[in-house]
RODRENGU-103670 format. One record per atom (N, C-alpha, C): x, y, z. Coordinates in steps of 0.1 Angstrom, whole numbers, plus 5000, padded with zeros to 4 digits. Layout:
N
XYZ
...
//
This chain:
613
930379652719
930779662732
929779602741
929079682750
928079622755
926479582748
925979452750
925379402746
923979412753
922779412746
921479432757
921379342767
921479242755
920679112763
921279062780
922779042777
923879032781
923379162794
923379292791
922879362805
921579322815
920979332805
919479342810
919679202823
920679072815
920278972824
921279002837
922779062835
923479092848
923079222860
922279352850
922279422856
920579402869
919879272869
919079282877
919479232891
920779222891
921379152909
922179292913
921879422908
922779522917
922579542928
921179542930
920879572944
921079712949
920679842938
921079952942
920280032952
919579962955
918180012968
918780092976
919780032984
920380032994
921380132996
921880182981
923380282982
922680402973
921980462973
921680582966
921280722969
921880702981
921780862988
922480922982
923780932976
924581062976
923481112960
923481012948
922781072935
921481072940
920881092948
919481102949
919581252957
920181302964
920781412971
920981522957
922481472953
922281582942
921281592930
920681492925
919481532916
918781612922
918281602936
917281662938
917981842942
919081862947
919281982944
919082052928
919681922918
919382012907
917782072899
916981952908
915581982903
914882082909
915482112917
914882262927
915482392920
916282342914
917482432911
917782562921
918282462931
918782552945
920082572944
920182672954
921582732952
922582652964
921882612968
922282532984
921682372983
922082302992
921482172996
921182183012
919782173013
919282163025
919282083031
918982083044
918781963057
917381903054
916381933048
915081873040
915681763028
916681833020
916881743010
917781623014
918281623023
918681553032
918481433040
917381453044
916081413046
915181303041
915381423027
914381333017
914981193009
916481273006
916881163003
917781083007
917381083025
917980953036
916980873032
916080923033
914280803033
913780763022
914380813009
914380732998
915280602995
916380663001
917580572999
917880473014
917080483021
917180393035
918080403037
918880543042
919780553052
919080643060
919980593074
919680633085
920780753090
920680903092
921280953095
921081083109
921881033119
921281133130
920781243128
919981303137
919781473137
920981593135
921781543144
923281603146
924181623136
924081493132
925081463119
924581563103
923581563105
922281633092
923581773092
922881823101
923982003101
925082003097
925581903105
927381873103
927881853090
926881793077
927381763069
926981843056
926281953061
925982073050
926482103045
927582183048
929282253047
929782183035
930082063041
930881993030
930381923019
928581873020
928181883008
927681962998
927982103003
927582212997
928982262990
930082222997
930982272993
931582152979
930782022978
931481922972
930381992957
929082032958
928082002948
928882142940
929682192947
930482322936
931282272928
931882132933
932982092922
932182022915
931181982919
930681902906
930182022894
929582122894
929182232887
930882232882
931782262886
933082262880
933482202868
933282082874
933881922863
932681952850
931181942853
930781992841
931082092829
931282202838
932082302827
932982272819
933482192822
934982112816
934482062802
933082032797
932681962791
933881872781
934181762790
935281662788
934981572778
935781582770
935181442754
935081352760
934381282754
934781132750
936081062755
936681082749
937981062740
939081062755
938881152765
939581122777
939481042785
940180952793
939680842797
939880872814
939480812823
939980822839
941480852843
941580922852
943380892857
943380772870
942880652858
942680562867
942880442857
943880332861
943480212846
943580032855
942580002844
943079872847
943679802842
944479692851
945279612847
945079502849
944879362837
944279262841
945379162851
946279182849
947579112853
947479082869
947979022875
947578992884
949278932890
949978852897
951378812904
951278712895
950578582890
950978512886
951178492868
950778582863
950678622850
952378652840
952278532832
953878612822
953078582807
953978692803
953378662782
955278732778
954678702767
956278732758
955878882758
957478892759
957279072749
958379092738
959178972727
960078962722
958978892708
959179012697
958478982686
958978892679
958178782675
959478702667
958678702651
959078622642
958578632624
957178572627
956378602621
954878552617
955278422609
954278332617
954578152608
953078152602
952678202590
951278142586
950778002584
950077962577
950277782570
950477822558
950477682549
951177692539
949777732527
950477782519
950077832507
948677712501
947377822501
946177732497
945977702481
945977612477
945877612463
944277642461
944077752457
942977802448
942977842439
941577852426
941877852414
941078022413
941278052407
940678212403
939178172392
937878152400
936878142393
936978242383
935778222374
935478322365
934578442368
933778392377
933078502385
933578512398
934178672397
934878682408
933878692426
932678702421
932078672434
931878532442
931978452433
932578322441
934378342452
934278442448
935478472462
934778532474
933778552474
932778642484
933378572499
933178462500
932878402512
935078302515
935678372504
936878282511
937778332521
938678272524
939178342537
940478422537
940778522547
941778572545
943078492536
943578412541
944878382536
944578312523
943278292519
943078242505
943378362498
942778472500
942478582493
943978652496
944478642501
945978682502
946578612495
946678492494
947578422484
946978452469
946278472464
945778552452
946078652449
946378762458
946478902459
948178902457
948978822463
949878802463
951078732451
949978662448
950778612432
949878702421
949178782426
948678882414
947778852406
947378712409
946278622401
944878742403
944478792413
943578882418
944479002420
943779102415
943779232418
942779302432
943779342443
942879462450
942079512445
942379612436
941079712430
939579552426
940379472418
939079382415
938079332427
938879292435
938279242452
937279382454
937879482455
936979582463
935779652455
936379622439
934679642436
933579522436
933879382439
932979342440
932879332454
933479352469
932979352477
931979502480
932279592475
931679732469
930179692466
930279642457
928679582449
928279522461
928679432466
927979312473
927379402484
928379502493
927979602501
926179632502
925979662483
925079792481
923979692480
924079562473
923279482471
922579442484
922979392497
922579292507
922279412515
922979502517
922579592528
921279652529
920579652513
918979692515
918279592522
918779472528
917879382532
918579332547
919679362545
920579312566
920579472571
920579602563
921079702571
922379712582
923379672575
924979692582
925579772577
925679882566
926279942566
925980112569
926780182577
926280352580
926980412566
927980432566
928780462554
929680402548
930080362532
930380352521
931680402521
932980352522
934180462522
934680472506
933780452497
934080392483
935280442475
935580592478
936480682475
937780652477
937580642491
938880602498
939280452497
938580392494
939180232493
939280192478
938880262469
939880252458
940780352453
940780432462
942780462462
943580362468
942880312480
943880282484
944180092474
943180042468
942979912460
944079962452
944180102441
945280112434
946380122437
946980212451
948180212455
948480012461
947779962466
947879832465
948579772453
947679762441
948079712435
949179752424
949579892428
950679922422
951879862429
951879892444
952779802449
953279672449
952179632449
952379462448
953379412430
952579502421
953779502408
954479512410
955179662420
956379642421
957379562432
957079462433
957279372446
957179402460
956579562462
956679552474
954979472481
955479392489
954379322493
954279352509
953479402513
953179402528
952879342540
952279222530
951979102546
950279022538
950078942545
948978862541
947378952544
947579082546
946279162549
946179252531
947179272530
947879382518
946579352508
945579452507
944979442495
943579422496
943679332510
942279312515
941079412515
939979412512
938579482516
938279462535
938279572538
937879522556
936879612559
935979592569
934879702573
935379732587
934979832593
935079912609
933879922611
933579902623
932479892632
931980112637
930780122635
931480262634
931880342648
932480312657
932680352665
933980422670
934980322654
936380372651
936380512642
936980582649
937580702636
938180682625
937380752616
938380772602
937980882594
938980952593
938781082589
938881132578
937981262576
937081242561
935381152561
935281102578
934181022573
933681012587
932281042586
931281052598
931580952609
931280952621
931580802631
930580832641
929480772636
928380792643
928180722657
928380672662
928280572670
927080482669
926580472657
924980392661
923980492664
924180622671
922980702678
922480822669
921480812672
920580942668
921181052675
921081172667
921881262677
923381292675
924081192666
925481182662
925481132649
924481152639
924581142625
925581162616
925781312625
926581412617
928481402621
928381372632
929481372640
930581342631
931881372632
932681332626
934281382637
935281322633
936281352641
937781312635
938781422637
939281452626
940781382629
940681232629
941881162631
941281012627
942480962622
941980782622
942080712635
941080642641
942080572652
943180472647
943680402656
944880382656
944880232648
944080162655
943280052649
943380052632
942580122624
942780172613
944180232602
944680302617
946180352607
946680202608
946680142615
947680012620
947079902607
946079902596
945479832587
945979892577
945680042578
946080092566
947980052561
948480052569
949680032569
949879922567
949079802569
949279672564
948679652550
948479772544
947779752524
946479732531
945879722541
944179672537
943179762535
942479742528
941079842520
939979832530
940079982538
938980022543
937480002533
936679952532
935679962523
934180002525
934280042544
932880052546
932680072559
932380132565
931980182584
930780102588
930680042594
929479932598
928679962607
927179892613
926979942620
926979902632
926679952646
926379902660
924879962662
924679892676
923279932685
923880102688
922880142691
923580312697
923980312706
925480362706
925880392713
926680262723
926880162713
927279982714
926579952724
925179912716
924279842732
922979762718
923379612716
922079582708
922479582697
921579582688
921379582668
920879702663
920379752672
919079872668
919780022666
920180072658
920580182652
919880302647
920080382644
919280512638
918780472623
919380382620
918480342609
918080252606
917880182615
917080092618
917679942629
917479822622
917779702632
918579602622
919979632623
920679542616
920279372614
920379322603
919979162603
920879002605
920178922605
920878832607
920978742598
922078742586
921778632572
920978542576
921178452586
920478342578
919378342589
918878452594
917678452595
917078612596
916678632583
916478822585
915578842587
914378742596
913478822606
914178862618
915178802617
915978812633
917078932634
917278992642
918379112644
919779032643
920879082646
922279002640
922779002653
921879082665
922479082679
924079182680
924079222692
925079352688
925979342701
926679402705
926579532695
927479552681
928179472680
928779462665
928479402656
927179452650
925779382645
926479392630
926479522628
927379522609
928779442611
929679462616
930779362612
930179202612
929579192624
929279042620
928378962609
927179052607
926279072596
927179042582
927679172580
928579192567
929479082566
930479022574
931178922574
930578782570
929678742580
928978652578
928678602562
927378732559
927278702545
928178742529
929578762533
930478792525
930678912517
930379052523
930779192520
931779222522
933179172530
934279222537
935279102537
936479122537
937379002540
937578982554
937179082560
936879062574
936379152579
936279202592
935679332603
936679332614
936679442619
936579472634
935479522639
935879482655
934479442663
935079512676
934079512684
934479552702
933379492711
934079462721
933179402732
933779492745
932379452752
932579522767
931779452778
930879362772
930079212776
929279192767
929979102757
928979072748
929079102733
929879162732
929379232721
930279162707
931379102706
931979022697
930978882700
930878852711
930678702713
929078692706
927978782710
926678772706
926878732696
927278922686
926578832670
927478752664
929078682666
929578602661
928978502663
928178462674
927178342676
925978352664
925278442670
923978472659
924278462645
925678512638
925678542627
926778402618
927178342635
928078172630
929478282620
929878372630
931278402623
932278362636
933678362629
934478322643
934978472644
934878482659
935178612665
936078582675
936878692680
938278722687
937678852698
937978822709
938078892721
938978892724
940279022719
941778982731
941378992743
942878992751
943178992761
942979182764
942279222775
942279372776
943579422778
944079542771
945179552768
946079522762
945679462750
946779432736
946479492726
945479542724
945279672713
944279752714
945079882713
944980012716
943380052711
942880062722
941680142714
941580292711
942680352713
943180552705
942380562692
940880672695
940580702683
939280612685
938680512691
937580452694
936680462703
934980492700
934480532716
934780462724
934280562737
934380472751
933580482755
933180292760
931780322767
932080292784
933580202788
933780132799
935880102800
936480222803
937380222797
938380092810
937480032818
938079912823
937679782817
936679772806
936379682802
936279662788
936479782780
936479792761
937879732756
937279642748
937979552736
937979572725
939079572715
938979572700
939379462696
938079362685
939079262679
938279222666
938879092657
938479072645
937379012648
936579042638
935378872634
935878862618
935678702618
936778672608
935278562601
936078512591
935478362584
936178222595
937778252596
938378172603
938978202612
939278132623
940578132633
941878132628
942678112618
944078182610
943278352605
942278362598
942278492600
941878602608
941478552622
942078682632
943378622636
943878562635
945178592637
946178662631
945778642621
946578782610
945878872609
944478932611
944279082615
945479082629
944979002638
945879042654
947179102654
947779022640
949079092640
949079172638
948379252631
948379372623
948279482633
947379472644
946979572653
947379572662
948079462672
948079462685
949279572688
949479552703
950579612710
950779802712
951479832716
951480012721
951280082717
950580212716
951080322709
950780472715
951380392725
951680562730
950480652740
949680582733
948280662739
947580632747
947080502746
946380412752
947080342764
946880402779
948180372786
947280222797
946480132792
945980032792
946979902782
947479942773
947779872764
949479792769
949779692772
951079632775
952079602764
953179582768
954279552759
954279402755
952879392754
952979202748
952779172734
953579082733
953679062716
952478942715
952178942700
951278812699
952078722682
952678672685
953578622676
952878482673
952278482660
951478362654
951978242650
951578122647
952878032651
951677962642
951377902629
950477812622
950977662625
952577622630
952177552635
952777472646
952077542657
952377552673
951877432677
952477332679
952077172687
951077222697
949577202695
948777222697
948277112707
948876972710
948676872713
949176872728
950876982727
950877012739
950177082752
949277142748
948877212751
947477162764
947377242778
946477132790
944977232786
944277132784
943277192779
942177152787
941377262794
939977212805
939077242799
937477202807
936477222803
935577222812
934377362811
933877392822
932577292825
932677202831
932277072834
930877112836
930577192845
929077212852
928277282841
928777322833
928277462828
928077382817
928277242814
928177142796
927277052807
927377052818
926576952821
925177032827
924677182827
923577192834
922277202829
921477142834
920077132830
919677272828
918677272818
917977382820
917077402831
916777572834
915777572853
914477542845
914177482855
912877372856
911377492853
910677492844
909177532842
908477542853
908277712856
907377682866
905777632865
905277542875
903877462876
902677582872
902077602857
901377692856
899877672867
900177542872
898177492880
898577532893
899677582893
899877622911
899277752916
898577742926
897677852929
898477942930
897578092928
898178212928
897178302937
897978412942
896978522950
896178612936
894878652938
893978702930
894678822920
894678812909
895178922899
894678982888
895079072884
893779092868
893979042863
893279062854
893378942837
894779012825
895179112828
896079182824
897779142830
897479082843
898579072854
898578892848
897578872841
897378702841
898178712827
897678762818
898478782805
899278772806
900278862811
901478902815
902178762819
901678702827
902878552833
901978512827
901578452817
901078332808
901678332797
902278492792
903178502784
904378482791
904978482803
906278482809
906878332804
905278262810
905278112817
906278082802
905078132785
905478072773
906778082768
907078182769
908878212767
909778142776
909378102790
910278002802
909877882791
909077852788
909077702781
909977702768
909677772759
910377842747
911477822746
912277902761
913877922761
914277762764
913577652773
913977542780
914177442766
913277472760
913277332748
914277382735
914477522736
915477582729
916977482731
917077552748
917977492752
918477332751
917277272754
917677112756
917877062742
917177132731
917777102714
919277132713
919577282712
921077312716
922177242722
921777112733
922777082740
923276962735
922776902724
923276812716
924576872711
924776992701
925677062701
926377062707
926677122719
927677112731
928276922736
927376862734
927776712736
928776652725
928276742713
928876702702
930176732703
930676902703
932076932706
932976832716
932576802729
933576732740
933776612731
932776512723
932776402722
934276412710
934376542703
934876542686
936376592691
936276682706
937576702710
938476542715
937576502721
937876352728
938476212714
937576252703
938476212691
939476252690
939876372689
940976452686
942476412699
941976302705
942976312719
942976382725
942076492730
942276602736
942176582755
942976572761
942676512773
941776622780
940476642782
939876782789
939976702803
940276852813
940576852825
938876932831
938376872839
937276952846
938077042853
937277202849
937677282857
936477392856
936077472872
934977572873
935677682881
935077782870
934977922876
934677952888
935478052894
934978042910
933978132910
933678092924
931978182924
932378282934
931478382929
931678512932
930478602931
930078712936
929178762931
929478872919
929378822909
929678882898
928879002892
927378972892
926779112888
926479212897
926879202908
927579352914
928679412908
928879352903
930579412897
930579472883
929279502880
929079522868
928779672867
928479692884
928679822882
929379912883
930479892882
932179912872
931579982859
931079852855
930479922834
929379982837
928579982839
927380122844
927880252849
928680272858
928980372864
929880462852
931080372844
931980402837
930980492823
929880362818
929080452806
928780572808
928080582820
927080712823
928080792824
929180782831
930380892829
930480912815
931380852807
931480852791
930180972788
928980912789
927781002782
926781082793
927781122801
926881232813
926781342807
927381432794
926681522790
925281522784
925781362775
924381342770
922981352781
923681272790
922281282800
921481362803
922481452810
921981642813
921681712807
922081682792
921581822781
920181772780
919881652782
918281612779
918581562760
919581502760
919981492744
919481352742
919581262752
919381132759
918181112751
916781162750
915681112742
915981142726
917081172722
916981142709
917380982700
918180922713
918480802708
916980692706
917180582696
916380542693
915280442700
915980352710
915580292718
915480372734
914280372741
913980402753
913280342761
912980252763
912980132772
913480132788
912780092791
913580092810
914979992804
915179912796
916679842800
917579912785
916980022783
918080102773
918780222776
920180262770
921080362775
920480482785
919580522777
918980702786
918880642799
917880552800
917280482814
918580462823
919280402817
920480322828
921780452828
921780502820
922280632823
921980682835
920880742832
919980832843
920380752860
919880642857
919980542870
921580532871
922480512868
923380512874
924380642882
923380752877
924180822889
923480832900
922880692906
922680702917
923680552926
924580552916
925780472922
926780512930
926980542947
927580612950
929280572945
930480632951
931780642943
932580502953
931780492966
932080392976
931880252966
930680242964
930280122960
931080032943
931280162933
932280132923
933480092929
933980142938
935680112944
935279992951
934079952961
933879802966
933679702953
932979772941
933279672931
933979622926
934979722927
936779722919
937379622928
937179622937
938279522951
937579362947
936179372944
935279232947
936579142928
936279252919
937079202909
938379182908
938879202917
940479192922
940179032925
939878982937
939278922944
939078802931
938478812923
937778752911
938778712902
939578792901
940878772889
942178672896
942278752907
943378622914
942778492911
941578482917
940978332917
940878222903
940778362891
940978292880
942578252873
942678372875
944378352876
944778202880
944078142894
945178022898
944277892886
942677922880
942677842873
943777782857
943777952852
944877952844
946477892846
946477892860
948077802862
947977662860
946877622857
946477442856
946377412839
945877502835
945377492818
945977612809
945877572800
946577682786
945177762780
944077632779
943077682767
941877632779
940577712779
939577642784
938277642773
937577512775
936377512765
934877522770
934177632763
933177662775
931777672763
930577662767
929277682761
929577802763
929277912748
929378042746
928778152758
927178082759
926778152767
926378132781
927478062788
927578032801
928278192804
928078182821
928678252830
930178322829
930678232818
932478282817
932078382808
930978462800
931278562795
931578662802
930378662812
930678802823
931978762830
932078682837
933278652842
934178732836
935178592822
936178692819
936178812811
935278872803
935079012805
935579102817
935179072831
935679122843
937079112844
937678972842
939078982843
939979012837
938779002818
940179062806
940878942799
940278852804
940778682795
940478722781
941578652770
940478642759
939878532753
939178532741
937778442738
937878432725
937978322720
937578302704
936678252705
935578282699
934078212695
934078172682
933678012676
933678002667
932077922662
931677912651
930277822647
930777662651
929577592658
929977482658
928677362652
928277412644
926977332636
925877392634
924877372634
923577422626
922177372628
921477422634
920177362636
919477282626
918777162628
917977122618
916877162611
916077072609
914977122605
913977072616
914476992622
913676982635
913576992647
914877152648
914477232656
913577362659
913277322672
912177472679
911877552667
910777592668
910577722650
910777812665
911877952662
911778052663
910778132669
911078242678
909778302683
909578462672
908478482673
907778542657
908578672661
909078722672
909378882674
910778842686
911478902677
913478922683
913379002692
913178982706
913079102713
914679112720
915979052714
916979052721
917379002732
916278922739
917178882749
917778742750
917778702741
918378562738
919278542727
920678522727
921378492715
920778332708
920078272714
919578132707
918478082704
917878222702
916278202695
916378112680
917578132676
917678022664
916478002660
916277862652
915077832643
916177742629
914977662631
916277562612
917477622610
918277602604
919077632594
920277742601
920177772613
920477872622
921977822630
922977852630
924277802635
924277852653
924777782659
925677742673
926777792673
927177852686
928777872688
929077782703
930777752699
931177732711
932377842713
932777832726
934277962728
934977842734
936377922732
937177852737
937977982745
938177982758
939378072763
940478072768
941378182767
943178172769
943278242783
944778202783
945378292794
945378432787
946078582797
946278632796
947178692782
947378712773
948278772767
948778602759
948078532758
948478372755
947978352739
947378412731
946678452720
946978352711
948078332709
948978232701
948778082705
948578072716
947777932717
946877882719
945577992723
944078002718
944177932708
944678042695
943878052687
944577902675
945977872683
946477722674
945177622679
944877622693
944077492696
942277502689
942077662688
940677672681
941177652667
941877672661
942377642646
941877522649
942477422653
942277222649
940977212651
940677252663
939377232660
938077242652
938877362647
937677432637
937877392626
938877322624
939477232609
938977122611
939177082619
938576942624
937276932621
936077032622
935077022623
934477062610
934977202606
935077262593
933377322588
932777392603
931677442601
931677582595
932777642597
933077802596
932977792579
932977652574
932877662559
931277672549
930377652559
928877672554
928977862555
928077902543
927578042549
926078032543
925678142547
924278142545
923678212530
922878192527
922478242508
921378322511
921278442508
919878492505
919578532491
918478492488
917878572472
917678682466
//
């Protein structure tokens, strides 16, 4: 879901200086533990929060903040799961928005001729519809797939750390009822039989669902989400609960800091650090993943898997934490673009619960004239320089030698990130040039500007709700990371967001979405550098995103910096893969993901993976 790096860099434009009277008000009643709120506390926290409020008015508003801090003592009692969401939803949809809602037959491609090696671990790294056409003529057995992805699990994970729990029990029952089925012709669909891992955030019951955090080890909850039933019903083999950052923020888990194959000094970036990890290096025939900013796109970048961000509101998150119930996504990370499209099928559309979720079908089409299709590209954003090094010989006012460390290290990392970058942008030159082979006519087109990281506190305000018990019980210091830019912290700080300023957020994203909206009336598919500005963007509006690998560092790029501190998905180093995204309209999924298919064939990078010893 939400990603560090990804916060840390939007959440410094809030500007919450200015609006924090009302949570600074009631904390400080609770830290007195008064029975009342006084005209002192009142006071104190006008002049913390730089508001200015008459003498007169002070009195006047006793009554009713006395009488408001009772309902809040109320709502607490309530001690409200998780699991409930706002009586409040968003809708990405906007006037000018249409999608199908008429299901029609799944068109896959045609049948891959592969040969059944002798060692079945040479199937590690093939792709859904390979491993489905095996599974399907019987040449491979389910049960066989899931004990060597089983093995592979036990093997790699003492060295990437992606897995929380092993569903080993449960996924060879279900490999045998698989493969009894399939004898008896009943065949279920191109997933039937597959090995898949869950990110652990999804329920499945019988089996712990930690969320990543210390403090919820034990947790368990006694339903599958919906996500899950909706796999199991397509034959696929749960085979393993993965991991996330705690509490979907990061790589960094209660047991430690998930890895990155092809570079396991490096974290795998998160927060769906085990699906992408496990994926990448061939434990799973696929994963599900969630984003909320960041969190499919990071580590499918880092880990060079192709990943899927629907459209918000095409599959049900029922049964899944919540960290941002205006902004949480469920989707595949795959080997290829045809294989989230057959997870997609599997999961999208209603059920009942999830009253975010729309009547839109996503009907796969392998092969959708892709040529028709108006395809733009975010022009400024392939063409911007990196910001300029600041002049270290430029005078400064007198500082310590401690204060001098400090920006001599800043200065090294501004230089670090710039030459990172200007290596990387060959990459990005490379794509337009390979689309531009392809005939691809790209249309310049830019995101409109807006002030976007105000609007983010939407997802702040939303978390700290989700985990305000945590907050107050003081449970908050058990999680593993505590850091000024980690959960407890931004917790804490966000309830000093008053309820004014979330609803001016809500309107500014309105505002935001029309505007993109009229881009989407010009283009079908847009092509963007992964980690430009359209993540936050369409995150806010609910667009979706296929991220796919688009090449591989040399050997004569940047060495790496010695310590992952997360805040860069492109610290790369040799041998290290690039992504580019590509994004859709609304509810448009089926033609995303035909025009990232050619491309990704075209290029055929999704076919390296990484080897460790």
């Amino acid at each position: 879901m939400m990603d560090r790096r990804h916060f840390v860099a939007t959440c410094s434009g809030l500007g919450l200086g200015s609006t924090l009277f009302p949570g600074v008000l009631w904390a400080q009643a609770q830290a007195k533990g008064a029975a009342k709120i006084t005209k002192e506390m009142i006071e104190a926290a006008a002049a913390l929060a730089d508001v200015t409020i008459s003498e007169e008015y002070k009195q006047m508003m006793l009554d009713n903040l006395n009488e408001q801090a009772k309902g809040y003592e109320a709502i607490y009692a309530l001690h409200i799961p998780n699991s409930v969401e706002p009586a409040l939803l968003f809708d990405p949809v906007v006037d000018s928005a249409k999608y199908e809602t008429e299901r029609k037959p799944e068109r896959i491609s045609a049948a891959p001729n592969i040969a059944v090696p002798r060692n079945l671990e040479q199937l590690a790294f093939a792709s859904v519809r390979e491993l489905a056409e095996l599974v399907r003529t019987k040449k491979v057995s389910s049960s066989a797939l899931t004990e060597m992805y089983l093995e592979r699990l036990k093997r790699y994970d003492a060295r990437l750390k992606f897995t929380v729990t092993l569903t080993d029990e449960r996924a060879r029952a279900q490999a045998r009822d698989a493969d009894r089925e399939i004898a008896a012709g009943k065949y279920r669909g191109p997933l039937h039989g597959l090995p898949w891992g869950a990110k652990d955030l999804l329920a499945v019951k019988g089996y712990r669902t930690t969320w990543g955090a210390a403090g919820f080890e034990k947790q368990t909850v006694d339903e599958d989400a919906i996500v899950v039933q909706r796999l199991d019903a397509a034959g696929a083999v749960l085979v393993a609960k993965l991991t996330l950052g705690a509490l979907a923020e990061g790589d960094v888990w209660f047991g430690g800091k998930t890895r990155n194959p092809w570079n396991p000094a490096q974290g795998s970036s998160g927060s769906s650090a085990g699906p992408a990890s496990a994926t990448a290096v061939g434990c799973v025939a696929f994963s599900i993943g969630s984003e909320t900013l960041g969190s499919i796109s990071s580590p499918s970048t880092r880990c060079g898997c192709t990943g899927l961000r629907p459209t918000f509101g095409l599959v049900p998150r029922t049964g899944a934490m919540a960290l941002s119930w205006s902004m949480d996504k469920l989707g595949p990370i795959c080997r290829s673009v045809e294989d989230c499209a057959l997870v997609l099928s599997a999961i999208f559309g209603p059920d009942g619960k999830d009253r975010t979720v729309k009547n839109a079908v996503f009907n796969w089409d392998a092969e959708l004239d892709w040529k028709k299709l108006r395809v733009g590209y975010l022009k400024s954003d392939f063409e911007r320089e990196p910001q300029p090094q600041e002049d270290a010989q430029k005078e400064e006012p007198a500082v310590s030698e401690e204060e001098k460390k400090k920006r001599e290290e800043q200065r090294k990392r501004r230089a670090a990130f710039q030459e990172r970058a200007k290596y990387d942008r060959r990459f990005a030159e490379a794509a337009l040039a390979k689309l531009q082979q392809m005939d691809v006519a790209l249309i310049p087109v830019e995101m409109p500007k807006f002030p976007y990281d105000p609007m983010i506190t939407m997802l702040t305000a939303e978390a700290a709700a989700a985990f305000d018990e945590l907050t107050r019980s003081g449970r908050d210091k058990l999680l593993t990371a505590q850091s000024a830019d980690d959960w407890p912290n931004t917790f804490r700080s966000a309830r000093f967001i008053p309820a004014v300023e979330y609803i001016q957020a809500s309107r500014a994203r309105r505002l935001a979405m029309g505007e993109v909206a009229k881009i989407f009336d010009t283009v079908d598919v847009i092509v963007a550098p992964t980690g430009s500005r359209q993540l936050v963007i369409t995150n806010l509006t609910g667009h979706p995103a296929l991220i796919l690998p688009n090449g591989f560092r040399g050997d004569d790029a940047p060495k790496p910096p010695t310590e992952d501190n997360g805040d860069d998905d492109n610290i790369g180093g040799p041998g290290t893969p690039v992504s580019l995204t590509f994004l859709g309209n609304l509810y448009r999924e089926a033609e995303l993901l035909a025009f990232a298919r050619a491309y990704q064939d075209a290029t055929g990078f999704h076919r390296k993976h990484p080897t460790l010893s």
